[in-house]
N, C-alpha and C positions, 0 to 999 in steps of 0.2 A: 962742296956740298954735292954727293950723288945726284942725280935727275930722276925722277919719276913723276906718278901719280902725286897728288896730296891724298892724303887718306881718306877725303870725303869724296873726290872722284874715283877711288878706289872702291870703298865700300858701293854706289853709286852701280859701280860696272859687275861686281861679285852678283848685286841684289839682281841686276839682270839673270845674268847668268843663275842663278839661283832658281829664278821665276820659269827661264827656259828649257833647260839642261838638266833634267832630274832622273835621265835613266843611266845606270854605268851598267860598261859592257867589258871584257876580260880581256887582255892580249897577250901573248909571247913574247913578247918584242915589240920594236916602235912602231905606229900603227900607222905613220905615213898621215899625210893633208889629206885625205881622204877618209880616214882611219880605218879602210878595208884591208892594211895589211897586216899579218902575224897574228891573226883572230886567235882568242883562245879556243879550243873543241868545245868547250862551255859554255854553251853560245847565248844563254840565258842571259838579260839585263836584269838589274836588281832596282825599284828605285830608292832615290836619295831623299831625304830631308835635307835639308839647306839649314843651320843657324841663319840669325841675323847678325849679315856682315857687319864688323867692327873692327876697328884698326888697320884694315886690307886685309882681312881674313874670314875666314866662314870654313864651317866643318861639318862632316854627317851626323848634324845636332842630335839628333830624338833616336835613331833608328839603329841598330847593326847592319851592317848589308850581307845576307846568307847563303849563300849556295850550297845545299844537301846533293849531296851524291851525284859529283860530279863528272861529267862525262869523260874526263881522259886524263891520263897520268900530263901533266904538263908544269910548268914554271912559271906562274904567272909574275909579269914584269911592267905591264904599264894599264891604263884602264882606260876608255874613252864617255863622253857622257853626251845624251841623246836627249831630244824633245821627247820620242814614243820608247812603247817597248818592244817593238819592232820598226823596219824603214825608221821613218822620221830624219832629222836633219843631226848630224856630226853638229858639234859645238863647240870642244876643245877636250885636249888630253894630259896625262902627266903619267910619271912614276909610282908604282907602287914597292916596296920589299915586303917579299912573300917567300916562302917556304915551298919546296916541290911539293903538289900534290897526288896524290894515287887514284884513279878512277875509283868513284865510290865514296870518297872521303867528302869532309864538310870544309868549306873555306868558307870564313869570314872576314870582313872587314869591322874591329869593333867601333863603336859611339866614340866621333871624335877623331877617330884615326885617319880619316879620308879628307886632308886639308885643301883650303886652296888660298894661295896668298898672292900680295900683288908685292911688288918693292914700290917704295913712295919714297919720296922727297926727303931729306934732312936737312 
């Protein structure tokens, strides 16, 4: 039997984070315990809607998250997500796959795309 969460302390810990963490911000690269490092030049946060967690998972329910005319040709590669939309406190980070974009262009994350899951228990 793997080890993890049960899926009602999973959902449980998502709702936190849900409640707390609702601003994502853009990286390069892995953004480090700190998530100050490999910022994207696009230095905009977008916020999130949260679903409500279910099964150890929760996603950007309701919203796209959009960035018009972005500031620098770059790759974006992981995302981090924030109490504000500025300062505020680091909360936790992951992966994204993206496409290079060109200063100027629109990136999106669409409805649903931007998951976040726990492994639980079997």
């Amino acid at each position: 039997m793997p080890e993890g969460l049960s899926v009602t302390a999973a959902n449980q810990c998502l709702s936190t984070l849900a409640t707390n963490y609702t601003w994502a911000k853009l990286h390069v690269g892995a953004p480090g315990a700190a998530a100050t490092a490999n910022a994207a030049v696009e230095a905009t946060r977008k916020q999130v809607t949260w679903s409500t967690p279910a099964s150890a998972a929760m996603d950007n329910a309701t919203t796209a998250l959009q960035w018009t005319n972005v500031a620098g040709s770059e790759d974006y590669t992981h995302i981090t997500l924030w109490t504000a939309s500025t300062g505020g406190t680091f909360g936790f980070s992951g992966t994204i796959v993206a496409n290079p974009v060109t200063a100027g262009d629109n990136f999106t994350i669409a409805v649903g795309d931007l998951d976040v899951t726990f492994a639980t228990a079997s």
